[in-house]
PDB file of N, CA, C and O in Angstrom, chain B, residues numbered from 101:
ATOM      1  N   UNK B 101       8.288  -5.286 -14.636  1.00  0.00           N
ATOM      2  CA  UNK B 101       7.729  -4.195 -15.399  1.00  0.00           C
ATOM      3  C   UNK B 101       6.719  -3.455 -14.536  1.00  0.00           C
ATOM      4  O   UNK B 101       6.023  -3.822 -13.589  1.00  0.00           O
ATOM      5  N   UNK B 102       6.826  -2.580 -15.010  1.00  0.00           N
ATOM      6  CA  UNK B 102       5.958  -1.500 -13.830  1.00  0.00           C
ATOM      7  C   UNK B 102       5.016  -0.700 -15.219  1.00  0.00           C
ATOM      8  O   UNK B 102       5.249  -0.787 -16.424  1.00  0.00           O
ATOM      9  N   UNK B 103       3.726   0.199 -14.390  1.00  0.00           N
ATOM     10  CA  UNK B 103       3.062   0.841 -15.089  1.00  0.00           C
ATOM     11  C   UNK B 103       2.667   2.202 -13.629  1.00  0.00           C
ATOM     12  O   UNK B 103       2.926   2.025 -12.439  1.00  0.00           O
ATOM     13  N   UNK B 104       1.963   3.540 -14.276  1.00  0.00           N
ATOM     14  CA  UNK B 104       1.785   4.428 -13.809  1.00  0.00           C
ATOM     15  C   UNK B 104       0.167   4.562 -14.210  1.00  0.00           C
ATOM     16  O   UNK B 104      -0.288   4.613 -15.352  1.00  0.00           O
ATOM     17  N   UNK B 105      -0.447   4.599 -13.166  1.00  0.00           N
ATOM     18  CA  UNK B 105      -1.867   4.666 -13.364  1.00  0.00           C
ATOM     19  C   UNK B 105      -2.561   6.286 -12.786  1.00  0.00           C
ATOM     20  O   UNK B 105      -2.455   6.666 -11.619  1.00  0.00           O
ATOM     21  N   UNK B 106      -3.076   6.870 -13.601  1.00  0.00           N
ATOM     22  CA  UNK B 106      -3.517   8.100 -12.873  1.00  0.00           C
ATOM     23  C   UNK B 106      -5.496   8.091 -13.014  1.00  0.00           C
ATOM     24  O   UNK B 106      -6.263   7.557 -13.815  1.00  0.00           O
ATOM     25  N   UNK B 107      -5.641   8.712 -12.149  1.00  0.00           N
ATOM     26  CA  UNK B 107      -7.282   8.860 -11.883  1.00  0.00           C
ATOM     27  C   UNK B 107      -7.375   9.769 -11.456  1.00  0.00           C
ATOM     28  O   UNK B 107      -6.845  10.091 -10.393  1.00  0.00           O
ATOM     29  N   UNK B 108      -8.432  10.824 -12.495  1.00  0.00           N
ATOM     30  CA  UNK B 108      -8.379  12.534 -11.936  1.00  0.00           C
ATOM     31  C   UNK B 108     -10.462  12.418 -12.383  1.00  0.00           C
ATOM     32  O   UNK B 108     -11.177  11.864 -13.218  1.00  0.00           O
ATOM     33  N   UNK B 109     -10.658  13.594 -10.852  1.00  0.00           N
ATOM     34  CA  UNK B 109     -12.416  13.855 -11.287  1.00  0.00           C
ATOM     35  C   UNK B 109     -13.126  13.573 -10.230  1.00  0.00           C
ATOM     36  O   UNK B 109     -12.808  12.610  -9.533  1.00  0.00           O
ATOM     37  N   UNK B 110     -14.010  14.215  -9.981  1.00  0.00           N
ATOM     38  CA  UNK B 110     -14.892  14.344  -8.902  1.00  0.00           C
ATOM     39  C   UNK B 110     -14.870  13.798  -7.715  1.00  0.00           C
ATOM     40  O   UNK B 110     -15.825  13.025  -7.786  1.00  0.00           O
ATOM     41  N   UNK B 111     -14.251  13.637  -6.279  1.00  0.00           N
ATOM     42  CA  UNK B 111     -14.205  12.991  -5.447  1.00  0.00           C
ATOM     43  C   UNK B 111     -15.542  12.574  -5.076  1.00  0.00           C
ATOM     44  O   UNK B 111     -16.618  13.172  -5.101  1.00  0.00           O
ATOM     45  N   UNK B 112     -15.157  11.206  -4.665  1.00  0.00           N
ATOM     46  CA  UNK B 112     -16.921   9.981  -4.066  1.00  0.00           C
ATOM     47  C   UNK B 112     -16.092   9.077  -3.375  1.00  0.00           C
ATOM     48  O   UNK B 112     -14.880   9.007  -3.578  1.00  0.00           O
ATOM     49  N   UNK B 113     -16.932   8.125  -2.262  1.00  0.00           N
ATOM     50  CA  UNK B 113     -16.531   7.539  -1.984  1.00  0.00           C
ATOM     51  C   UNK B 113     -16.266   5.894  -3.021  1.00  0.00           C
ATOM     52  O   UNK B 113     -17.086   5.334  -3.748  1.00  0.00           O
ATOM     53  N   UNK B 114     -14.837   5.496  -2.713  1.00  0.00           N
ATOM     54  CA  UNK B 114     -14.554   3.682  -3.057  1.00  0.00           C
ATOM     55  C   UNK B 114     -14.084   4.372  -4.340  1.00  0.00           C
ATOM     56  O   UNK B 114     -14.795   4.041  -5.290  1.00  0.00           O
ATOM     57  N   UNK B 115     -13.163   5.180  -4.647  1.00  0.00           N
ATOM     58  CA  UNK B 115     -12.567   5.565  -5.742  1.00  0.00           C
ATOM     59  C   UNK B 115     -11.369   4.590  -5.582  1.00  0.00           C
ATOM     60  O   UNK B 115     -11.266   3.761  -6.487  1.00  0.00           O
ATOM     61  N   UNK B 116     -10.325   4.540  -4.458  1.00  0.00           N
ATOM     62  CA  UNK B 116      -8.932   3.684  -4.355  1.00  0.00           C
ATOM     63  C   UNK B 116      -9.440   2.467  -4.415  1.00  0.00           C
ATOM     64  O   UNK B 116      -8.990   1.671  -5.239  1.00  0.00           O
ATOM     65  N   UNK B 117     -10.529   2.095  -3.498  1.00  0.00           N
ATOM     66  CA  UNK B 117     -11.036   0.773  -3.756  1.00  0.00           C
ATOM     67  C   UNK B 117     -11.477   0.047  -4.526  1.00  0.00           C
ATOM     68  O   UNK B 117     -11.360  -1.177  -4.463  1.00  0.00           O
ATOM     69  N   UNK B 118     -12.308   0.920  -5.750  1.00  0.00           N
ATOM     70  CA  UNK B 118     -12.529   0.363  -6.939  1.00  0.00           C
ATOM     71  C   UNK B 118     -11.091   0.264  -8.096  1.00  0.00           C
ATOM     72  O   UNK B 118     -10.948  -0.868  -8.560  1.00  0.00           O
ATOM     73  N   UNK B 119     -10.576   0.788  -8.337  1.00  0.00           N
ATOM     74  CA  UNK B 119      -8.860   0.559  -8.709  1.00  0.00           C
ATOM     75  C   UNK B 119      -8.360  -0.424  -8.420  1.00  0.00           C
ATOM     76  O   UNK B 119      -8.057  -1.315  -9.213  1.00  0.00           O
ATOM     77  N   UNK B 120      -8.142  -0.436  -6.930  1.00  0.00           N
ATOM     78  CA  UNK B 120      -7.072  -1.038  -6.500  1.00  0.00           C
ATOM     79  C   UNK B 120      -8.183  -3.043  -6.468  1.00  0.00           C
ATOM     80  O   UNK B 120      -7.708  -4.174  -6.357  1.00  0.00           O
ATOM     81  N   UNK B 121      -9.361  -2.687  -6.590  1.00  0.00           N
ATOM     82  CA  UNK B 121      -9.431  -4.074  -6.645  1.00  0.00           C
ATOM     83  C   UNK B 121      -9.613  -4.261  -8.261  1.00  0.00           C
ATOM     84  O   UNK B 121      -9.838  -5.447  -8.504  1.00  0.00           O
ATOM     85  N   UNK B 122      -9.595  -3.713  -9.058  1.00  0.00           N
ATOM     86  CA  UNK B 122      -9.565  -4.524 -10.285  1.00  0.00           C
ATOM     87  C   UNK B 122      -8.128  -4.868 -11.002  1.00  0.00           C
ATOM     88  O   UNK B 122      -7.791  -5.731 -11.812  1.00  0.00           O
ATOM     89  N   UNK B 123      -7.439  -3.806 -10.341  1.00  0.00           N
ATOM     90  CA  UNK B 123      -5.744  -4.317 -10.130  1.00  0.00           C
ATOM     91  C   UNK B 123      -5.581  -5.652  -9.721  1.00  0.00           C
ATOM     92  O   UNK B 123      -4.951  -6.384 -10.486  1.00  0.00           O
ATOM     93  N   UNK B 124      -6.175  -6.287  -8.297  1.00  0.00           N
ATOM     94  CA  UNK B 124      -6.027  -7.546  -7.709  1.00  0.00           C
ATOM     95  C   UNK B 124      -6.444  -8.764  -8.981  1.00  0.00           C
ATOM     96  O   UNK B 124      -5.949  -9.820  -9.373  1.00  0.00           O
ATOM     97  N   UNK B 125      -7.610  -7.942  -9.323  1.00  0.00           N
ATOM     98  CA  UNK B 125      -8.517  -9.197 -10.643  1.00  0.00           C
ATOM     99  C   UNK B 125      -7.587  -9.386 -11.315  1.00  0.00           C
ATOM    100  O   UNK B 125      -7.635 -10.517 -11.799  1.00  0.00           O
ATOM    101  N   UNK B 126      -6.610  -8.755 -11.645  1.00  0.00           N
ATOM    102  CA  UNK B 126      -5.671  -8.948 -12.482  1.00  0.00           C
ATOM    103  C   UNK B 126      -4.287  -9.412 -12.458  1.00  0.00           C
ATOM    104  O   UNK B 126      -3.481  -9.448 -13.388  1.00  0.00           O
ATOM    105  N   UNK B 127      -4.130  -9.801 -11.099  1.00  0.00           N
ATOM    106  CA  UNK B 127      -2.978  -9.998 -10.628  1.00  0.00           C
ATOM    107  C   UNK B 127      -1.746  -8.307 -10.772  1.00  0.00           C
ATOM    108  O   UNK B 127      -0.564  -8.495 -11.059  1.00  0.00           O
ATOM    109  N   UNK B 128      -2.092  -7.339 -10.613  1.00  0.00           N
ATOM    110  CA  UNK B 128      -1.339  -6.382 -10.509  1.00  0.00           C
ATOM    111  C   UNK B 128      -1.290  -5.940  -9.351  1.00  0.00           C
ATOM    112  O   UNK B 128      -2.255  -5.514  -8.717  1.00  0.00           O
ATOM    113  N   UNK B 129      -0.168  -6.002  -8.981  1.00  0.00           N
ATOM    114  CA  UNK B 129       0.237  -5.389  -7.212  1.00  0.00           C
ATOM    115  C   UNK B 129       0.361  -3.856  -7.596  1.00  0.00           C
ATOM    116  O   UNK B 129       0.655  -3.336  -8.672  1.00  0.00           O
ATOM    117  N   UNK B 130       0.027  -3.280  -6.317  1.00  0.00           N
ATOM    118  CA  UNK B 130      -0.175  -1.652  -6.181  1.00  0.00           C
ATOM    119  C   UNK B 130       0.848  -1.496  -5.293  1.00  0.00           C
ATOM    120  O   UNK B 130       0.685  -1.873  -4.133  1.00  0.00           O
ATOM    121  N   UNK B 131       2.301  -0.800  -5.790  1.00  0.00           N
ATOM    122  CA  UNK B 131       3.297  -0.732  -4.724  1.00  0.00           C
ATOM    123  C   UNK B 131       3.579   0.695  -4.316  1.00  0.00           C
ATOM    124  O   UNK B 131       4.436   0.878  -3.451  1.00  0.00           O
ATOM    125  N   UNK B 132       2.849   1.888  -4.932  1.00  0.00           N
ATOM    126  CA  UNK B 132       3.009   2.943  -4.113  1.00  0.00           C
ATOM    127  C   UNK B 132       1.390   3.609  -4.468  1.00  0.00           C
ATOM    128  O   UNK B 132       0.586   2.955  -5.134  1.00  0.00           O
ATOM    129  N   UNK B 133       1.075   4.943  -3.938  1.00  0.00           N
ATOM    130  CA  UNK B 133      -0.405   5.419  -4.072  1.00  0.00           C
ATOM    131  C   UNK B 133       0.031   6.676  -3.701  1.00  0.00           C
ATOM    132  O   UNK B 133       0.823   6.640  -2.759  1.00  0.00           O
ATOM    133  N   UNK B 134      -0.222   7.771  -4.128  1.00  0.00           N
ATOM    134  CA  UNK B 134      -0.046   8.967  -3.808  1.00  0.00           C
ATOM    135  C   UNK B 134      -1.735   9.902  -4.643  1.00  0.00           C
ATOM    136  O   UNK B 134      -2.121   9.950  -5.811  1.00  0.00           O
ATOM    137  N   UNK B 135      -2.346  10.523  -3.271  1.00  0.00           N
ATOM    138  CA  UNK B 135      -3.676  10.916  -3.496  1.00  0.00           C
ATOM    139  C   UNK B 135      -3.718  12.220  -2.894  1.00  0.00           C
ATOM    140  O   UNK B 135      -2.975  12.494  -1.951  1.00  0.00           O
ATOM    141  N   UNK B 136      -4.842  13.349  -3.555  1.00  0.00           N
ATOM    142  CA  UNK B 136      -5.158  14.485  -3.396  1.00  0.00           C
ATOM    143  C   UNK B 136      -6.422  14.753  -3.319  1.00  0.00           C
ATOM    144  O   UNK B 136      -7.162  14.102  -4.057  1.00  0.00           O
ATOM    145  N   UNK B 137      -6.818  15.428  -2.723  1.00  0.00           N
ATOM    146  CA  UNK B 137      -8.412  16.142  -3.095  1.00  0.00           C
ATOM    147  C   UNK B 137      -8.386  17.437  -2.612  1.00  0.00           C
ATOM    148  O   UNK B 137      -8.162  17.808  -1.460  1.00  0.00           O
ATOM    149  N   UNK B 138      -8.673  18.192  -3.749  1.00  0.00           N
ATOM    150  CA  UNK B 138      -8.939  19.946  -3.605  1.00  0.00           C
ATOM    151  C   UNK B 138     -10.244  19.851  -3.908  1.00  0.00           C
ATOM    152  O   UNK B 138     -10.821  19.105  -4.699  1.00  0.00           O
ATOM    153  N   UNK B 139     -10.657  20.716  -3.168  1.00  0.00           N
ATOM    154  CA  UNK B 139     -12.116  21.262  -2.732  1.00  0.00           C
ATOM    155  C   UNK B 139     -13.031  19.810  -3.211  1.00  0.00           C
ATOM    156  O   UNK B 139     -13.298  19.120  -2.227  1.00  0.00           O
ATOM    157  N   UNK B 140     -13.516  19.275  -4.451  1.00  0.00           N
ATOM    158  CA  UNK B 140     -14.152  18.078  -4.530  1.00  0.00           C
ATOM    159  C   UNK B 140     -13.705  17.784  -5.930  1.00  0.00           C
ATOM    160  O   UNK B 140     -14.476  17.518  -6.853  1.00  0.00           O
ATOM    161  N   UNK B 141     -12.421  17.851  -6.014  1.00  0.00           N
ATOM    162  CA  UNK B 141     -11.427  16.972  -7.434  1.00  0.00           C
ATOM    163  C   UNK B 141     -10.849  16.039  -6.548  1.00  0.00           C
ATOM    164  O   UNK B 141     -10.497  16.206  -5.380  1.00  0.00           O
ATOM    165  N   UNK B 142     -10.801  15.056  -7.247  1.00  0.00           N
ATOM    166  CA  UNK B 142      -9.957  13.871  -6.542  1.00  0.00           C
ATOM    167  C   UNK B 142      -8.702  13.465  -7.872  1.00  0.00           C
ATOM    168  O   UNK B 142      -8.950  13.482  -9.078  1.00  0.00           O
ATOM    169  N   UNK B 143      -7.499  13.157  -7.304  1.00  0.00           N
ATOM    170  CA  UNK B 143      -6.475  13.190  -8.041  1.00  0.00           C
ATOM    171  C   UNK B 143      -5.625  12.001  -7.414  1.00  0.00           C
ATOM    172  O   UNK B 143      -5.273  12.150  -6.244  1.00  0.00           O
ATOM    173  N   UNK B 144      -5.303  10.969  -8.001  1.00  0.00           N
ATOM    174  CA  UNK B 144      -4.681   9.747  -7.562  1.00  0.00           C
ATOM    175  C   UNK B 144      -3.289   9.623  -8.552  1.00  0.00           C
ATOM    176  O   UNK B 144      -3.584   9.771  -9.738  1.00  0.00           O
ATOM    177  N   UNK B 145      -2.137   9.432  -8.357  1.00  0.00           N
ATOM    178  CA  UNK B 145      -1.038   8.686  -8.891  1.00  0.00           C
ATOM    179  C   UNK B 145      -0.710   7.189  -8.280  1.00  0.00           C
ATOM    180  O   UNK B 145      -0.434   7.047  -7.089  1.00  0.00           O
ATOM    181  N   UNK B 146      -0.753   6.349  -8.987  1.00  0.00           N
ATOM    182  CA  UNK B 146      -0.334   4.722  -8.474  1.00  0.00           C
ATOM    183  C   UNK B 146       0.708   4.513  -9.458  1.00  0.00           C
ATOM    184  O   UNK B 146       0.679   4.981 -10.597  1.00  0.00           O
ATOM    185  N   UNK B 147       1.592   3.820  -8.994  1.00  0.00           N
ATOM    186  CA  UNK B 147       2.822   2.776  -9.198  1.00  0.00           C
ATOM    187  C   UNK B 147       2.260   1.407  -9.543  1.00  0.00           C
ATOM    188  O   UNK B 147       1.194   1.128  -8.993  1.00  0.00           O
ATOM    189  N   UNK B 148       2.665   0.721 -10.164  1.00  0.00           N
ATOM    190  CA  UNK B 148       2.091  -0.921  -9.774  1.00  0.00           C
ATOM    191  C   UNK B 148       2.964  -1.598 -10.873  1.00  0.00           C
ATOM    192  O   UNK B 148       3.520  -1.112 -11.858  1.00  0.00           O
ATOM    193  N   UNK B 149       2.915  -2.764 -10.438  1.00  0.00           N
ATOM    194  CA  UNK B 149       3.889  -4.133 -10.378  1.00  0.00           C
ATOM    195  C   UNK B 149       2.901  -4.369 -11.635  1.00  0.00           C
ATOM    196  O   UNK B 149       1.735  -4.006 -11.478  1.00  0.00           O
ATOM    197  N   UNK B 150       3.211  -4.854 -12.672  1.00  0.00           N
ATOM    198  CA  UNK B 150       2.264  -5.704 -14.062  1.00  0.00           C
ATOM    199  C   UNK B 150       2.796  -6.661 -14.868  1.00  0.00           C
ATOM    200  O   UNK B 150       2.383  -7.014 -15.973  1.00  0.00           O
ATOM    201  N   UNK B 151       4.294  -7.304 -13.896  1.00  0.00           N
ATOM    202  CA  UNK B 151       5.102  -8.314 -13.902  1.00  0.00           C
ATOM    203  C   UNK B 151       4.081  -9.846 -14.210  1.00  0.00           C
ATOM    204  O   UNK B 151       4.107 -10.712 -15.084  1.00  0.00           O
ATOM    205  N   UNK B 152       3.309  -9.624 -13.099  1.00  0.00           N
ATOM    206  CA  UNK B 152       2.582 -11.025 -13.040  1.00  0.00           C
ATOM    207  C   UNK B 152       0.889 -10.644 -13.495  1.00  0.00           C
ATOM    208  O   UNK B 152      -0.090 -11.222 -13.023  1.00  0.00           O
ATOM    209  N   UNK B 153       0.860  -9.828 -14.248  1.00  0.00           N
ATOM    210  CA  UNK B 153      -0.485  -8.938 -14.571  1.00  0.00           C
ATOM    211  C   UNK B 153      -0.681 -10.753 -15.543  1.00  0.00           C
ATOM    212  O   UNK B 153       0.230 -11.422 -16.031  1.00  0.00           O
ATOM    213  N   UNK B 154      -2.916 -11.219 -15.504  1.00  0.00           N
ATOM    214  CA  UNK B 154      -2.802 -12.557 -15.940  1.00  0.00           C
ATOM    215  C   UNK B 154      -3.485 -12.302 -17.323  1.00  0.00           C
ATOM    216  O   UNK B 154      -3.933 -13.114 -18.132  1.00  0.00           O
ATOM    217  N   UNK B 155      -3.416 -10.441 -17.371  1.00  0.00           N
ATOM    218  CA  UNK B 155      -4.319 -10.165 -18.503  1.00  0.00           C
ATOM    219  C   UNK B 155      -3.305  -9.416 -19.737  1.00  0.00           C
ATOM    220  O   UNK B 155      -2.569  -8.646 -19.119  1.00  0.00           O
ATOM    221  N   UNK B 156      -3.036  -9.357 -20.987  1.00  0.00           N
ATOM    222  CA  UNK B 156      -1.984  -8.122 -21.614  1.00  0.00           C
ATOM    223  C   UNK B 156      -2.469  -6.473 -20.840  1.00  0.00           C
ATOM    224  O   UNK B 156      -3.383  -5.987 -20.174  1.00  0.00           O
ATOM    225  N   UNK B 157      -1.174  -6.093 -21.460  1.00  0.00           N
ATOM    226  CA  UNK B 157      -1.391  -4.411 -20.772  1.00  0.00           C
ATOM    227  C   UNK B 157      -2.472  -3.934 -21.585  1.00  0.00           C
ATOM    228  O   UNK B 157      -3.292  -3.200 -21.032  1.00  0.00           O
ATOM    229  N   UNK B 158      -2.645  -4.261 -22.981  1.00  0.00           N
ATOM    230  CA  UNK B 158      -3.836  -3.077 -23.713  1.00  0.00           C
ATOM    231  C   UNK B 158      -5.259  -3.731 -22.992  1.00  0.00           C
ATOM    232  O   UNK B 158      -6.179  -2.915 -22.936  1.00  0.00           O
ATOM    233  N   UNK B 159      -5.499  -4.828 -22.544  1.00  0.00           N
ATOM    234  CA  UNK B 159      -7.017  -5.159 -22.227  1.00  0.00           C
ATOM    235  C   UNK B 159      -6.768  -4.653 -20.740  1.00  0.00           C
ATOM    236  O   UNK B 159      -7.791  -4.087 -20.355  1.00  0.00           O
ATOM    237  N   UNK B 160      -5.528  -4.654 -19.523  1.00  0.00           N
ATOM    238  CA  UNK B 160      -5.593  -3.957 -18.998  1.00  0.00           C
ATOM    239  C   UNK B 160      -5.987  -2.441 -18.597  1.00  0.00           C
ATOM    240  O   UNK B 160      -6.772  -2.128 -17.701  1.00  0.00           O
ATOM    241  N   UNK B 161      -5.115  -1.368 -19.641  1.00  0.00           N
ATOM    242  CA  UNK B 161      -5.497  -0.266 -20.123  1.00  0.00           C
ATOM    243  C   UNK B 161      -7.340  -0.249 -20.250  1.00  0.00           C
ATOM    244  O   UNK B 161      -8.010   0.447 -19.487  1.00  0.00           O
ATOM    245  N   UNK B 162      -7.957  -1.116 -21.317  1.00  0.00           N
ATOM    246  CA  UNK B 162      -9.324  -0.561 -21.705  1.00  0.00           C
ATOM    247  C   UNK B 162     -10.098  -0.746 -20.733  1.00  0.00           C
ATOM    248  O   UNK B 162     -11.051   0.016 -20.574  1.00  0.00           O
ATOM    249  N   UNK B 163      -9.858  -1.806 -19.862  1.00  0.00           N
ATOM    250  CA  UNK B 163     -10.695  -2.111 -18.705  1.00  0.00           C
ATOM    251  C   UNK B 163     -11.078  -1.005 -17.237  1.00  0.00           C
ATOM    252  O   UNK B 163     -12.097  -0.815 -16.573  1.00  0.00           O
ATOM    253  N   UNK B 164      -9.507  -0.392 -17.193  1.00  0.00           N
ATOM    254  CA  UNK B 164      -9.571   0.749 -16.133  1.00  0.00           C
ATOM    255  C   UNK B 164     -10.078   1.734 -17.124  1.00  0.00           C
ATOM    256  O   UNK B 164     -11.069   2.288 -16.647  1.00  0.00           O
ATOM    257  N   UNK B 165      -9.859   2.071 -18.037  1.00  0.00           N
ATOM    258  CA  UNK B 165     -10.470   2.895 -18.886  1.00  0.00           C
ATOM    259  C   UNK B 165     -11.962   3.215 -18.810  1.00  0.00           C
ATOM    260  O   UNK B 165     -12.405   4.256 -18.326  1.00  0.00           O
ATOM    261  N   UNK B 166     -12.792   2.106 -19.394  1.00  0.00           N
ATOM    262  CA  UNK B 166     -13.945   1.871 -18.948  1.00  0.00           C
ATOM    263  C   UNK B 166     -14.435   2.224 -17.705  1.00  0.00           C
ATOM    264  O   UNK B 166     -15.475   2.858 -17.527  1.00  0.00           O
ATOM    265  N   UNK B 167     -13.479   1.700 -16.596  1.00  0.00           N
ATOM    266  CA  UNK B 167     -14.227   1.759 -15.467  1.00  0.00           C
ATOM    267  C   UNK B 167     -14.119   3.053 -14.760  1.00  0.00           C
ATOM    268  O   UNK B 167     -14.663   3.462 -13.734  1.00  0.00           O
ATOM    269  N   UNK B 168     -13.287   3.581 -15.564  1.00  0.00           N
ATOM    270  CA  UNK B 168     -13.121   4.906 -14.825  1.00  0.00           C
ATOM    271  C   UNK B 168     -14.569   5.854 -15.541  1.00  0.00           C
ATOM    272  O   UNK B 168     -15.307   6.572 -14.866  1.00  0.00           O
ATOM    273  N   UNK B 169     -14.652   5.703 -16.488  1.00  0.00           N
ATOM    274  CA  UNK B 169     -15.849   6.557 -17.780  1.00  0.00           C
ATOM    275  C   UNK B 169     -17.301   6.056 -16.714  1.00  0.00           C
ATOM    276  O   UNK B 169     -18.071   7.007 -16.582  1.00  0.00           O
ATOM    277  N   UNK B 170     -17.678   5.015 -16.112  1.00  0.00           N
ATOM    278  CA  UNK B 170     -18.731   4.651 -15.538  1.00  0.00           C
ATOM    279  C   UNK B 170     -18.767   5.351 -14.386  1.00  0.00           C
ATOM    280  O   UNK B 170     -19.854   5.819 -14.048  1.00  0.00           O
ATOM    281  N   UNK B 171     -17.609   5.566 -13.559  1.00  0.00           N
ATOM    282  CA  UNK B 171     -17.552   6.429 -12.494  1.00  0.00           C
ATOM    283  C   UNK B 171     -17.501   7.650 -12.561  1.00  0.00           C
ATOM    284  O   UNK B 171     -17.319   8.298 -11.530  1.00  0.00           O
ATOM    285  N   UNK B 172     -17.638   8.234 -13.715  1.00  0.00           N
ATOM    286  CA  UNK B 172     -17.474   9.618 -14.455  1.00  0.00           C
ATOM    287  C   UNK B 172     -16.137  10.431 -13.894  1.00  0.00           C
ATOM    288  O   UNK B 172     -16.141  11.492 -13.270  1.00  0.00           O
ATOM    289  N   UNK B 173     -15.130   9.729 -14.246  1.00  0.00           N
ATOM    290  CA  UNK B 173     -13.636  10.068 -14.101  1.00  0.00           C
ATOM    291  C   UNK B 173     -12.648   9.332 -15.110  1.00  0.00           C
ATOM    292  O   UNK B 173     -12.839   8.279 -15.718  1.00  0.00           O
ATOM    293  N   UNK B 174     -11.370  10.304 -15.122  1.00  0.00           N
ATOM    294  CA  UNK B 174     -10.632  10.196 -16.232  1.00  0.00           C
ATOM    295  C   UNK B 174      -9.685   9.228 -15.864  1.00  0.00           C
ATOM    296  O   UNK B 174      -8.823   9.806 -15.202  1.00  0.00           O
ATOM    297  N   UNK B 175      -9.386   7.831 -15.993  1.00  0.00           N
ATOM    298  CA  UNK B 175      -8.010   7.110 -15.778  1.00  0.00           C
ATOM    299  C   UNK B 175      -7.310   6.254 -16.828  1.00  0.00           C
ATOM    300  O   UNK B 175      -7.865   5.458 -17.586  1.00  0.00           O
ATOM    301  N   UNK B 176      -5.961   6.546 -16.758  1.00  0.00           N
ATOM    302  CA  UNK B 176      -4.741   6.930 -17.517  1.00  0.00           C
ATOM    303  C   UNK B 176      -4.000   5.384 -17.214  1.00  0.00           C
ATOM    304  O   UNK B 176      -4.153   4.828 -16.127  1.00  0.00           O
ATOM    305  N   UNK B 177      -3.484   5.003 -17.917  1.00  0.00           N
ATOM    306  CA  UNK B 177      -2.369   3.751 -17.551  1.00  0.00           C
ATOM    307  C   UNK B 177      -1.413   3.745 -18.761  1.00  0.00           C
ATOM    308  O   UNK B 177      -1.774   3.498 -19.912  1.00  0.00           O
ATOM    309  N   UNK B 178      -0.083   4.060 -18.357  1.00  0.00           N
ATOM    310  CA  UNK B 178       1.128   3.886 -19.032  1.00  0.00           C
ATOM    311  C   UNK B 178       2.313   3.399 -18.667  1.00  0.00           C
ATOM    312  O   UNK B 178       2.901   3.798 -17.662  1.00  0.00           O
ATOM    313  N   UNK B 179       2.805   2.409 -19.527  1.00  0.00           N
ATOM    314  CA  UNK B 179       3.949   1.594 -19.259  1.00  0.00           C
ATOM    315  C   UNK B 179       5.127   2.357 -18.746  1.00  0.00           C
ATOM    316  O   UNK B 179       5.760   3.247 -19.314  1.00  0.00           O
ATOM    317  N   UNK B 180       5.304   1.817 -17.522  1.00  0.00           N
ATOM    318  CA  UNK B 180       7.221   2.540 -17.448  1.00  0.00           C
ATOM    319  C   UNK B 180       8.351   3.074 -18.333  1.00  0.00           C
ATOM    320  O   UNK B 180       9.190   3.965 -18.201  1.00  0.00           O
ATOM    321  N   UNK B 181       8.041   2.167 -19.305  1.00  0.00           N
ATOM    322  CA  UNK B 181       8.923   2.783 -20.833  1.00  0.00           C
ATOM    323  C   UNK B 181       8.970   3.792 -20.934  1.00  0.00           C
ATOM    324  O   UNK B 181       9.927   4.523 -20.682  1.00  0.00           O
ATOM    325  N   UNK B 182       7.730   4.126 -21.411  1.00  0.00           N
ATOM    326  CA  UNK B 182       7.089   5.538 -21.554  1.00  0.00           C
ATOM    327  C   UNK B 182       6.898   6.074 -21.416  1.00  0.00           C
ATOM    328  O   UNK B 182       6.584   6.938 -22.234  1.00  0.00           O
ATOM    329  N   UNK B 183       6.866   6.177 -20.151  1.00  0.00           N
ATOM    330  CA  UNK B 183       6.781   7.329 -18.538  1.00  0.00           C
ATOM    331  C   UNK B 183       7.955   7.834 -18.704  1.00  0.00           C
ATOM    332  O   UNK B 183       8.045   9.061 -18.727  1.00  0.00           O
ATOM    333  N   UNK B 184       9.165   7.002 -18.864  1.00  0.00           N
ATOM    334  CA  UNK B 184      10.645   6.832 -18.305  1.00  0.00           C
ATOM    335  C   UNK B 184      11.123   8.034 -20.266  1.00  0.00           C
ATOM    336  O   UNK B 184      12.030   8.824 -20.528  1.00  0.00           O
ATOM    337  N   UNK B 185      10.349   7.686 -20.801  1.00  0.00           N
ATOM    338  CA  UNK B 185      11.413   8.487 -22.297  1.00  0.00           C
ATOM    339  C   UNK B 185      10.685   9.570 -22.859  1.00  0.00           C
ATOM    340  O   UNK B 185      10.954  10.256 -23.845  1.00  0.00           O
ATOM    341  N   UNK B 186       9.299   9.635 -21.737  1.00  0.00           N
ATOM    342  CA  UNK B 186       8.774  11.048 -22.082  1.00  0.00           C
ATOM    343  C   UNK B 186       9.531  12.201 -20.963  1.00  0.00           C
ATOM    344  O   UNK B 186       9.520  13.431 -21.015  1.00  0.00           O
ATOM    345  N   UNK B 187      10.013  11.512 -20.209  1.00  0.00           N
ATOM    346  CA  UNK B 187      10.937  12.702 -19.127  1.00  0.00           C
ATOM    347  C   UNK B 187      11.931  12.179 -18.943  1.00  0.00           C
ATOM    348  O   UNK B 187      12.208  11.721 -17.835  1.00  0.00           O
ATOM    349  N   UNK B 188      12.747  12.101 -19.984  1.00  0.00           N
ATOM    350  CA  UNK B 188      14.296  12.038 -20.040  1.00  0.00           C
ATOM    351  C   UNK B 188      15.019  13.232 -20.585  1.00  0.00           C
ATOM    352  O   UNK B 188      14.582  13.565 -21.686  1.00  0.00           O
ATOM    353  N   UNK B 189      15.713  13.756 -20.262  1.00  0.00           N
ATOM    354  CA  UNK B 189      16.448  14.965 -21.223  1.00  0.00           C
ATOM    355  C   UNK B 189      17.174  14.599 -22.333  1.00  0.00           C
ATOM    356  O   UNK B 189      17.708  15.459 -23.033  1.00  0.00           O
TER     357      UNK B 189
END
């Protein structure tokens, strides 16, 4: 099972790093990363593995949630399902 994680808002430094390690806390592998920054927006798309995730997806979800609101940025986490049947024709 896979999930799509997005993080949009003010570029700073240890934005991938703070993500990508609370992903690890969780046993979620990060298998692709695709990142932007215009003028000082920072804009991240991640892929990730939540096969062996040691936490459920909704305490997953609230946790990046949270941590994104402390860093004063917006991040998003949605199941593949759902990714996959909101852009289907």
């Amino acid at each position: 099972m896979r999930a799509v994680i997005t993080v949009l808002g003010k570029d700073m430094v240890g934005i991938l790093a703070k993500v990508s390690t609370k992903c690890a806390e969780y046993d979620v592998n990060v298998i692709e990363v695709t990142q932007s920054i215009l003028q000082d927006l920072f804009a991240m798309i991640m892929m990730v593995d939540i096969s062996k995730s040691s936490v459920p997806f909704d305490e997953l979800v609230d946790s990046l949630k949270a941590m994104g609101e402390e860093m004063g940025m917006t991040v998003h986490v949605m199941h593949e399902d759902i990714f996959n049947s909101m852009h289907r024709i």
